[in-house]
Jmol script that loads the backbone (N, CA, C; Angstrom):
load data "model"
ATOM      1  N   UNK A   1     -17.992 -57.684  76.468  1.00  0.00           N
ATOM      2  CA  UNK A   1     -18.197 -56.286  76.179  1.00  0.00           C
ATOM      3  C   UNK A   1     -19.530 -56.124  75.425  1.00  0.00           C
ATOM      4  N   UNK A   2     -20.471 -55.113  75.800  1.00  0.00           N
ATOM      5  CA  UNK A   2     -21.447 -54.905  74.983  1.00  0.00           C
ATOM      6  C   UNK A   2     -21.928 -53.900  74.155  1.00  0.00           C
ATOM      7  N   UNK A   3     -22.317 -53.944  73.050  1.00  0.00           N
ATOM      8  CA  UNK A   3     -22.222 -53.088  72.346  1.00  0.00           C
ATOM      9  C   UNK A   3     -22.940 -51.548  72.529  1.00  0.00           C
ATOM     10  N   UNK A   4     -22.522 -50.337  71.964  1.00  0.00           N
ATOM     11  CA  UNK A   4     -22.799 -49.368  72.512  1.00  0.00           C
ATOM     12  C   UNK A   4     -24.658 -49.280  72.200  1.00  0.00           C
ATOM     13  N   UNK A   5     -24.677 -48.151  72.840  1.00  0.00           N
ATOM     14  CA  UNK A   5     -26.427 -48.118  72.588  1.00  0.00           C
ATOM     15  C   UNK A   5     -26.674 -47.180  71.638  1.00  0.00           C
ATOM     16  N   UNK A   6     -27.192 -46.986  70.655  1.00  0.00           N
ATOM     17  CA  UNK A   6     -28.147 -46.146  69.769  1.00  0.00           C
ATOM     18  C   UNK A   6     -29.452 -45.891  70.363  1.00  0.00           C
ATOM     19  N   UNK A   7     -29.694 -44.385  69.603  1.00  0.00           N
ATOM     20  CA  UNK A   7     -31.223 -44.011  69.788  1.00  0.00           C
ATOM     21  C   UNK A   7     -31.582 -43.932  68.654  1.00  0.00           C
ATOM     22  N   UNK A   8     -32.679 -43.737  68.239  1.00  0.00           N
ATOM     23  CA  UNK A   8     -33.795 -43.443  67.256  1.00  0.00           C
ATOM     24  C   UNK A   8     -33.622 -41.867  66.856  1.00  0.00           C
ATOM     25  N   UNK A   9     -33.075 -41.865  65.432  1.00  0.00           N
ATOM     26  CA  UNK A   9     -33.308 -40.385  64.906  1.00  0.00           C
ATOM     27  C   UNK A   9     -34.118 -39.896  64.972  1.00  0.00           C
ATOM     28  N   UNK A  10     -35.145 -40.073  65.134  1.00  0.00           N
ATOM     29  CA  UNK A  10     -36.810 -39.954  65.186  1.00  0.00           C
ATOM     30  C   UNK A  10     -37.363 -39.573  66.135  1.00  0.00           C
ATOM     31  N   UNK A  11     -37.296 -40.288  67.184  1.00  0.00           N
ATOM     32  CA  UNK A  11     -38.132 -40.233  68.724  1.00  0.00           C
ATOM     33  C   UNK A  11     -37.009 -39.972  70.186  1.00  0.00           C
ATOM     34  N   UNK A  12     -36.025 -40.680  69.694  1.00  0.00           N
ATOM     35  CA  UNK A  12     -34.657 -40.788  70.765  1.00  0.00           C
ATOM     36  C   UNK A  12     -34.690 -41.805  71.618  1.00  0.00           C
ATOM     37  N   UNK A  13     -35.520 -43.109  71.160  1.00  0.00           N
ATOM     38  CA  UNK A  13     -35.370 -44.408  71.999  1.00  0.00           C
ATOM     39  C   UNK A  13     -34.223 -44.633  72.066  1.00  0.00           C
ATOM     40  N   UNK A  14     -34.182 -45.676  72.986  1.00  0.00           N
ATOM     41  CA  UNK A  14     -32.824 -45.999  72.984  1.00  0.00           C
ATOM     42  C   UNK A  14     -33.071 -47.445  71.975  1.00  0.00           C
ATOM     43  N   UNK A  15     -32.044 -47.953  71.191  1.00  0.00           N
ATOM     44  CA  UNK A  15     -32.222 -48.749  70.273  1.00  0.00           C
ATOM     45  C   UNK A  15     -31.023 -49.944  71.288  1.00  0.00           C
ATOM     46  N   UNK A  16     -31.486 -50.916  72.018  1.00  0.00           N
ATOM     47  CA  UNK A  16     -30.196 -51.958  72.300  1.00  0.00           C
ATOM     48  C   UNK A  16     -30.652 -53.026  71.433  1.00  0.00           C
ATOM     49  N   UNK A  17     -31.404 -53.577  70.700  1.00  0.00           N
ATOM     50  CA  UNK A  17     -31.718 -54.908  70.394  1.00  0.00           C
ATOM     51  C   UNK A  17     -31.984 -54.661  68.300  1.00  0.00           C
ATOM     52  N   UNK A  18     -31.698 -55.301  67.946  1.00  0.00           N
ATOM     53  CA  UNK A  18     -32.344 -55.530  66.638  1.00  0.00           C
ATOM     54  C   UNK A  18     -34.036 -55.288  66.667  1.00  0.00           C
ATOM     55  N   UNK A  19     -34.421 -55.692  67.481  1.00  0.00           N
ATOM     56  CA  UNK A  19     -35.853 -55.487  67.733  1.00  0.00           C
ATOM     57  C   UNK A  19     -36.431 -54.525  67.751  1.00  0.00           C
ATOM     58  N   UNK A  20     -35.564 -53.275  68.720  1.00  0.00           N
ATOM     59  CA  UNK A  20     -35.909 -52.273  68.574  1.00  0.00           C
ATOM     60  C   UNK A  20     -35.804 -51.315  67.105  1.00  0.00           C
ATOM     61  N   UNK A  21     -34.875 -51.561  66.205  1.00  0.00           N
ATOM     62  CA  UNK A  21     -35.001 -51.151  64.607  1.00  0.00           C
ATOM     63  C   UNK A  21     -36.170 -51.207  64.100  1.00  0.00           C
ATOM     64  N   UNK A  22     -36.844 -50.546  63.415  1.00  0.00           N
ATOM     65  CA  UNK A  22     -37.625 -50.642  62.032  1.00  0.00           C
ATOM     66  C   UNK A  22     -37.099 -52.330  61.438  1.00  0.00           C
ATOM     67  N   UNK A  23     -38.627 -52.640  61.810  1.00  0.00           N
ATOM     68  CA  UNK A  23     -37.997 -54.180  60.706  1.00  0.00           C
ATOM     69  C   UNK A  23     -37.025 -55.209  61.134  1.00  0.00           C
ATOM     70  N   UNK A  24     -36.612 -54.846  62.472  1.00  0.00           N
ATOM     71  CA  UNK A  24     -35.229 -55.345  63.316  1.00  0.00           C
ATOM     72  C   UNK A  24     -34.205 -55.391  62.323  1.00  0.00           C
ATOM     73  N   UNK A  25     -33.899 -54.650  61.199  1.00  0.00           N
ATOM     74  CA  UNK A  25     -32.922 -54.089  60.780  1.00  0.00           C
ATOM     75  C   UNK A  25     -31.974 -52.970  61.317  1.00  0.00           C
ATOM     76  N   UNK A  26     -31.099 -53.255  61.993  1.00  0.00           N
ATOM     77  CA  UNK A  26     -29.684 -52.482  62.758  1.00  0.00           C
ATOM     78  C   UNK A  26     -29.355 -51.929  61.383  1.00  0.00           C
ATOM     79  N   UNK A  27     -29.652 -51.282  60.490  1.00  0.00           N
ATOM     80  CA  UNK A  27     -29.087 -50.215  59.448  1.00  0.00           C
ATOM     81  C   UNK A  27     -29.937 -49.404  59.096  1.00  0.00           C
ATOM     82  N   UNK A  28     -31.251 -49.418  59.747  1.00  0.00           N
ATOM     83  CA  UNK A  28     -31.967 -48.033  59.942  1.00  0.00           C
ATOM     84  C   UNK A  28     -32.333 -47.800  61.189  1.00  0.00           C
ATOM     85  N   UNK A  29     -31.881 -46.446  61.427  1.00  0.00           N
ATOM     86  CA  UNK A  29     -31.299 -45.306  62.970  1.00  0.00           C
ATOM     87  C   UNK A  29     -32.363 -45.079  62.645  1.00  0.00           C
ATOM     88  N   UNK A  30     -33.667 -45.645  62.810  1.00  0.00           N
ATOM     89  CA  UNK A  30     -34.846 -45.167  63.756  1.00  0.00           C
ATOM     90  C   UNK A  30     -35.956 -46.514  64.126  1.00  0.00           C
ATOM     91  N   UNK A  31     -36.493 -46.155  65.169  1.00  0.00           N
ATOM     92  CA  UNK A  31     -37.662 -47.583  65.894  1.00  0.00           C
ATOM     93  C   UNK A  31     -38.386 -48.001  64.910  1.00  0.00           C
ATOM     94  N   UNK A  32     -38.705 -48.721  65.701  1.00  0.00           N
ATOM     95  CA  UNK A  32     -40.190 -49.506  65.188  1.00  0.00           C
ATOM     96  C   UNK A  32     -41.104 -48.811  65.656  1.00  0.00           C
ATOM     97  N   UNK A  33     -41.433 -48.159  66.119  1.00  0.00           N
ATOM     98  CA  UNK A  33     -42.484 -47.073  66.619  1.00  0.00           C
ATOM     99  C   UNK A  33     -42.701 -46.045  65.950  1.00  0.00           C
ATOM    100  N   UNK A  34     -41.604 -45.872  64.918  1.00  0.00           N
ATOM    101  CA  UNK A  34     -41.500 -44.128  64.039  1.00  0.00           C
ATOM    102  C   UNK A  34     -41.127 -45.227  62.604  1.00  0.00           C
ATOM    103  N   UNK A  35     -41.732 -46.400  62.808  1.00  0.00           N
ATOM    104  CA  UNK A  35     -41.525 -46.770  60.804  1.00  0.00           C
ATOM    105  C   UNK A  35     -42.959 -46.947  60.818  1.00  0.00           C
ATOM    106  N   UNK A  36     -43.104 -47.171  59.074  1.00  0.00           N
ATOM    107  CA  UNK A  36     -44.397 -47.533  59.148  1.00  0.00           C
ATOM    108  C   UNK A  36     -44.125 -49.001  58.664  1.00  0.00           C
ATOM    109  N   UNK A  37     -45.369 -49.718  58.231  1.00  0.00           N
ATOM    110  CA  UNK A  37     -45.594 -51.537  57.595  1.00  0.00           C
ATOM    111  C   UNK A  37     -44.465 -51.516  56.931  1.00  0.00           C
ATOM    112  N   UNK A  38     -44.300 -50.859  56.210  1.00  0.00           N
ATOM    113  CA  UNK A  38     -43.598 -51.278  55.423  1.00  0.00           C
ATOM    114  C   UNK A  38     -41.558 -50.783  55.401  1.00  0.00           C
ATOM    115  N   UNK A  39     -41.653 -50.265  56.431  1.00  0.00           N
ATOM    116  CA  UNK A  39     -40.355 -50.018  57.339  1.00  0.00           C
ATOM    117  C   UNK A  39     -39.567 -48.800  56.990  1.00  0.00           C
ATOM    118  N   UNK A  40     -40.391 -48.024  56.304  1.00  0.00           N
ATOM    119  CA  UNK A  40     -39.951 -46.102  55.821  1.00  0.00           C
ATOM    120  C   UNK A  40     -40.514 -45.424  57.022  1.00  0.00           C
ATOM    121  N   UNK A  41     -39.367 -44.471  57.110  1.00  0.00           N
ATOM    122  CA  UNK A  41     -39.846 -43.515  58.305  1.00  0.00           C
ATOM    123  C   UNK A  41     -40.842 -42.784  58.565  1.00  0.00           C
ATOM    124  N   UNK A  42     -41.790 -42.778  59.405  1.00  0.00           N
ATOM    125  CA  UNK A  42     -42.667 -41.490  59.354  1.00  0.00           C
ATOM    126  C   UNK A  42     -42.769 -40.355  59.717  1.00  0.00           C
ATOM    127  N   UNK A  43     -43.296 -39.579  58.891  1.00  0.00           N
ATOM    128  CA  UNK A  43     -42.918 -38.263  58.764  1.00  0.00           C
ATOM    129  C   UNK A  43     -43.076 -37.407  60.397  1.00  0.00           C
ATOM    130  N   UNK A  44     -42.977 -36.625  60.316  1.00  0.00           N
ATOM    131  CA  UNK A  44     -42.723 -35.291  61.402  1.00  0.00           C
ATOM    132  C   UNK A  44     -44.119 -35.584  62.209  1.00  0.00           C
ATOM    133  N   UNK A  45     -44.859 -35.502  61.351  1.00  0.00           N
ATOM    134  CA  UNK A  45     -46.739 -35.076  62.038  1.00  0.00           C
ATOM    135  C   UNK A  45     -46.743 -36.282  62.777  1.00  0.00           C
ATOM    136  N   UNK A  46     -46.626 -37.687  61.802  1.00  0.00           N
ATOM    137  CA  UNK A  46     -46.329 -38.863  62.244  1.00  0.00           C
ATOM    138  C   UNK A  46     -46.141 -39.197  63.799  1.00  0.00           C
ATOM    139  N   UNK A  47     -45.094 -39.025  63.577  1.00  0.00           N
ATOM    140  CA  UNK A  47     -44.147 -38.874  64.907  1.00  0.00           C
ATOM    141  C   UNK A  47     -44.854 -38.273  66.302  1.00  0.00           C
ATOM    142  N   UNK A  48     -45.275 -37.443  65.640  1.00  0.00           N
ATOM    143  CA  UNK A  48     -45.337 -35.645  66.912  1.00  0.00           C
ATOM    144  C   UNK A  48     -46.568 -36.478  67.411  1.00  0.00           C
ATOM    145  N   UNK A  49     -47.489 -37.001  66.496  1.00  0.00           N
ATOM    146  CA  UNK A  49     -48.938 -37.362  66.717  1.00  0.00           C
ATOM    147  C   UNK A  49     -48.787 -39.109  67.851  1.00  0.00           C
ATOM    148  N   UNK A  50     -47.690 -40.057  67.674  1.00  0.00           N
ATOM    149  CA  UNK A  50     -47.296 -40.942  67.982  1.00  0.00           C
ATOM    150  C   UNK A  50     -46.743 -40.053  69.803  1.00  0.00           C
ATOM    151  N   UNK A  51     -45.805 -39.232  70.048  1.00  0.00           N
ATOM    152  CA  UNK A  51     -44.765 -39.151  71.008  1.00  0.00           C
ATOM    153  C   UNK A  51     -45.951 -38.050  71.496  1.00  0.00           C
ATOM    154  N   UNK A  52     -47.475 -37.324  71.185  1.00  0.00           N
ATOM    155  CA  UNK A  52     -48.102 -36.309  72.003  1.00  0.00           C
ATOM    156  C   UNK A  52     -48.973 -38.186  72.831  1.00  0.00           C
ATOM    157  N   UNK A  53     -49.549 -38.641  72.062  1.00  0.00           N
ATOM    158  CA  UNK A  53     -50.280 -39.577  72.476  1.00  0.00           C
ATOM    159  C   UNK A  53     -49.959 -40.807  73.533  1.00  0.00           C
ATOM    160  N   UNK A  54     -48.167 -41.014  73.424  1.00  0.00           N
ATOM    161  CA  UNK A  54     -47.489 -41.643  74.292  1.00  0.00           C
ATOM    162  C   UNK A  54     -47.460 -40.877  75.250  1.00  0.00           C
ATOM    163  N   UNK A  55     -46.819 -39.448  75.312  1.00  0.00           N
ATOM    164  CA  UNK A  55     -46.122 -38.660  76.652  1.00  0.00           C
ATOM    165  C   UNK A  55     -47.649 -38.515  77.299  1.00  0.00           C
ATOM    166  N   UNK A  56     -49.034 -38.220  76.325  1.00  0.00           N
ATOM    167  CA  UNK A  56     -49.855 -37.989  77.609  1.00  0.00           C
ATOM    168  C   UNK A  56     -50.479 -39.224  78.007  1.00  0.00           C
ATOM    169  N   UNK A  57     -50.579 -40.226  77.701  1.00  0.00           N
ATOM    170  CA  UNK A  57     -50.554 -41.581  78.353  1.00  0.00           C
ATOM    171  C   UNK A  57     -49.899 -41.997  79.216  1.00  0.00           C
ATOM    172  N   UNK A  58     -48.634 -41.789  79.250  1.00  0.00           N
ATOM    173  CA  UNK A  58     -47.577 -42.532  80.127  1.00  0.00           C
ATOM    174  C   UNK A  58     -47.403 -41.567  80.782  1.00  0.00           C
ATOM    175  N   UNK A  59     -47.256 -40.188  80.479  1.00  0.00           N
ATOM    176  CA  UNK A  59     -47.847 -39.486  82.237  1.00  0.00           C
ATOM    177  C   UNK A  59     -48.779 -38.432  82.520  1.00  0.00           C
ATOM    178  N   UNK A  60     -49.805 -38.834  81.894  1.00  0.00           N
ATOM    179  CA  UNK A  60     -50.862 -38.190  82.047  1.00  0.00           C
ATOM    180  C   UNK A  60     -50.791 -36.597  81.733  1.00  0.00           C
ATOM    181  N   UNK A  61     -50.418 -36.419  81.023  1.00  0.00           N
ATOM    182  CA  UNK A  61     -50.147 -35.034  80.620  1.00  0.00           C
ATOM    183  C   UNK A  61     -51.611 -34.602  79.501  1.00  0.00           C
ATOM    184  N   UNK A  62     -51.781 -33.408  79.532  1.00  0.00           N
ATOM    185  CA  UNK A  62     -53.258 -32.487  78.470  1.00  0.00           C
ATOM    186  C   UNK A  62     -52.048 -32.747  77.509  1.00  0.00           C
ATOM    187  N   UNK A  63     -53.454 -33.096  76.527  1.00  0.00           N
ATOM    188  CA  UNK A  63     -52.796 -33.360  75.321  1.00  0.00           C
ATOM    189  C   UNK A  63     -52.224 -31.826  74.872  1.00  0.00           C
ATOM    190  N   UNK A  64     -52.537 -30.802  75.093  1.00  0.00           N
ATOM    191  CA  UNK A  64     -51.992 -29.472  74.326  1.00  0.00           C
ATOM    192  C   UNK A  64     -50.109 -29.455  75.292  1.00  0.00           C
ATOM    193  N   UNK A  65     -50.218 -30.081  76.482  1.00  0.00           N
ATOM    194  CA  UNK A  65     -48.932 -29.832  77.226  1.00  0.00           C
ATOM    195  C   UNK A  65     -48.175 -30.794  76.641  1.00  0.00           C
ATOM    196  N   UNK A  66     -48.792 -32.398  76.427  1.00  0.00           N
ATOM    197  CA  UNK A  66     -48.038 -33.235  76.138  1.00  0.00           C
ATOM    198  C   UNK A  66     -47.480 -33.113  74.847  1.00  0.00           C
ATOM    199  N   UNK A  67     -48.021 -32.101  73.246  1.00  0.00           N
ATOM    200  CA  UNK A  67     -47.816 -32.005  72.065  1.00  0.00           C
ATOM    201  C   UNK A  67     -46.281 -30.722  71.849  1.00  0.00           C
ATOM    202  N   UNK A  68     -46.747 -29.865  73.105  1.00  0.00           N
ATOM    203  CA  UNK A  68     -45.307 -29.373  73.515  1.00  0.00           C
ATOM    204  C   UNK A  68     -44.112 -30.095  73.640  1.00  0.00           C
ATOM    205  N   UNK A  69     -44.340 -30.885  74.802  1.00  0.00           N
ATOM    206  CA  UNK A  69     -43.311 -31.987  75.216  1.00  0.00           C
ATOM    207  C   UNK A  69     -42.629 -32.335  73.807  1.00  0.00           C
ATOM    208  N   UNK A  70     -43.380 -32.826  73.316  1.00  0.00           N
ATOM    209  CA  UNK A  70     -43.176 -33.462  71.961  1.00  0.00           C
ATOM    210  C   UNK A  70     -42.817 -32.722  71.143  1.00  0.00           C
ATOM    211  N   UNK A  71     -43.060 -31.575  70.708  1.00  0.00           N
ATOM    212  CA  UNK A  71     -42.068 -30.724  69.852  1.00  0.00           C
ATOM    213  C   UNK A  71     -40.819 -30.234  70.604  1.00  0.00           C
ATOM    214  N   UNK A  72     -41.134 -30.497  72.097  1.00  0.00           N
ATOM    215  CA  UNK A  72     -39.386 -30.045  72.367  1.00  0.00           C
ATOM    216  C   UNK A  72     -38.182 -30.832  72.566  1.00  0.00           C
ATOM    217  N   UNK A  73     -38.935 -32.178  72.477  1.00  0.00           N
ATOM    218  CA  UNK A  73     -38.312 -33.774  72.560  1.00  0.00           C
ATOM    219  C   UNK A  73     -37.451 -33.614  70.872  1.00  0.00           C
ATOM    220  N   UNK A  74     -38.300 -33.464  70.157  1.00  0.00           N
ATOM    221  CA  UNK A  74     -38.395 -33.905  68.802  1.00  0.00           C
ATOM    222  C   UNK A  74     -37.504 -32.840  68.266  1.00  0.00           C
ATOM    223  N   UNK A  75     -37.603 -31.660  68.632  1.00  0.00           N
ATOM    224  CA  UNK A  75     -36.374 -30.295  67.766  1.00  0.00           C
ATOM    225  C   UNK A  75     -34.787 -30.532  68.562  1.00  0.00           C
ATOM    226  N   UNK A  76     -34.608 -31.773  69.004  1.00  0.00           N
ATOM    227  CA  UNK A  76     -32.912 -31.935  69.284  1.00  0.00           C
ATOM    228  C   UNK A  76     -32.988 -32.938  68.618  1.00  0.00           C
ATOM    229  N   UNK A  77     -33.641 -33.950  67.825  1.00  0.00           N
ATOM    230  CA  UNK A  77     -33.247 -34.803  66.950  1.00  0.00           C
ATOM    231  C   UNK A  77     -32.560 -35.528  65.775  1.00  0.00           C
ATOM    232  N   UNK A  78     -31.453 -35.237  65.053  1.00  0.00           N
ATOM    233  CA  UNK A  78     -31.141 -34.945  63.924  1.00  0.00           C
ATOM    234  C   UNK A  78     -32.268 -35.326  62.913  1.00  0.00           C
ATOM    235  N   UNK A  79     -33.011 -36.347  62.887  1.00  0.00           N
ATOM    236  CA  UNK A  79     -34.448 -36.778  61.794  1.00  0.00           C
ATOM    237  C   UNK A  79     -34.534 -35.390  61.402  1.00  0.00           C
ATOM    238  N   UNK A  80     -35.196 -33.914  62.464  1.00  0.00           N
ATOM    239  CA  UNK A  80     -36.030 -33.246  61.713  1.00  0.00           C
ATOM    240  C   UNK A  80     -35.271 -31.962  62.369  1.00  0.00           C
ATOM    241  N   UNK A  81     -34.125 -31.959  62.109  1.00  0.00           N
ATOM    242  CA  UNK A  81     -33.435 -30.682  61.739  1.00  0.00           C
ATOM    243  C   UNK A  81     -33.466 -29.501  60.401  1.00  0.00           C
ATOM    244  N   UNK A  82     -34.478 -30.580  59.626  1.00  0.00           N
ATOM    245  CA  UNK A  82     -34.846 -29.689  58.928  1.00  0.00           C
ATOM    246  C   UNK A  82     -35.693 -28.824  59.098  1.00  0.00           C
ATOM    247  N   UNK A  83     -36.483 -29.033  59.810  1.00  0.00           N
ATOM    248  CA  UNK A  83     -38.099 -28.912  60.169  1.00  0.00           C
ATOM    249  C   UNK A  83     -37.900 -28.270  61.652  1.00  0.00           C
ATOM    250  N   UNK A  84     -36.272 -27.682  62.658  1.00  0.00           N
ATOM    251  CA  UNK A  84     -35.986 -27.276  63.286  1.00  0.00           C
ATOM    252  C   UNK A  84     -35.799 -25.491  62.533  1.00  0.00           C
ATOM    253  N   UNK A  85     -34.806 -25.808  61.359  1.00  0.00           N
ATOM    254  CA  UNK A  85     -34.821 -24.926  60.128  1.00  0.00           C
ATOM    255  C   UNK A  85     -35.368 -24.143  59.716  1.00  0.00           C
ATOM    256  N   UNK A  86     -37.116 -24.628  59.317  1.00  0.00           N
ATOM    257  CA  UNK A  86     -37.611 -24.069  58.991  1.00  0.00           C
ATOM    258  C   UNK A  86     -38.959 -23.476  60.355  1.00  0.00           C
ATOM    259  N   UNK A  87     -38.953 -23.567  61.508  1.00  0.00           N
ATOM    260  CA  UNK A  87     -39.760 -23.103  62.111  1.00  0.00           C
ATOM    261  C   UNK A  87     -39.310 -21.967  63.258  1.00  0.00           C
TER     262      UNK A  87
END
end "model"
wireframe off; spacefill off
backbone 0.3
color backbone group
């Protein structure tokens, strides 16, 4: 049997491996892609600036379409329901 899959509070990877954790620590619910060196989450801008620069890379998207993407990826996340809140 294998264990269920997690995503990333943060970005919404899918988390199957220790590897994929911050730090390959399985007790923080977000990647290695959304920690920083030192394995604390990064913030909102962080993120948005990380997932505009991926989505228009990986499919060629204008960065003004791909930064959309990315705020509409990012406002179903629990991470930044706050920041859903306040906008």
């Amino acid at each position: 049997m294998t264990e269920p899959t997690t995503t990333c509070i943060s970005c919404g990877m899918p988390l199957r491996s220790a590897e994929d954790h911050a730090k390959g620590d399985t007790s923080r619910p977000y990647c290695h892609h959304c920690a920083r060196e030192d394995g604390s989450m990064k913030s909102y801008d962080e993120v948005l600036q990380g997932m505009t620069a991926f989505l228009a890379n990986a499919q060629g998207l204008d960065q003004a379409v791909a930064r959309t993407a990315a705020k509409g990826m990012m406002a179903s996340l629990p991470a930044w329901a706050p920041a859903r809140a306040q906008a």
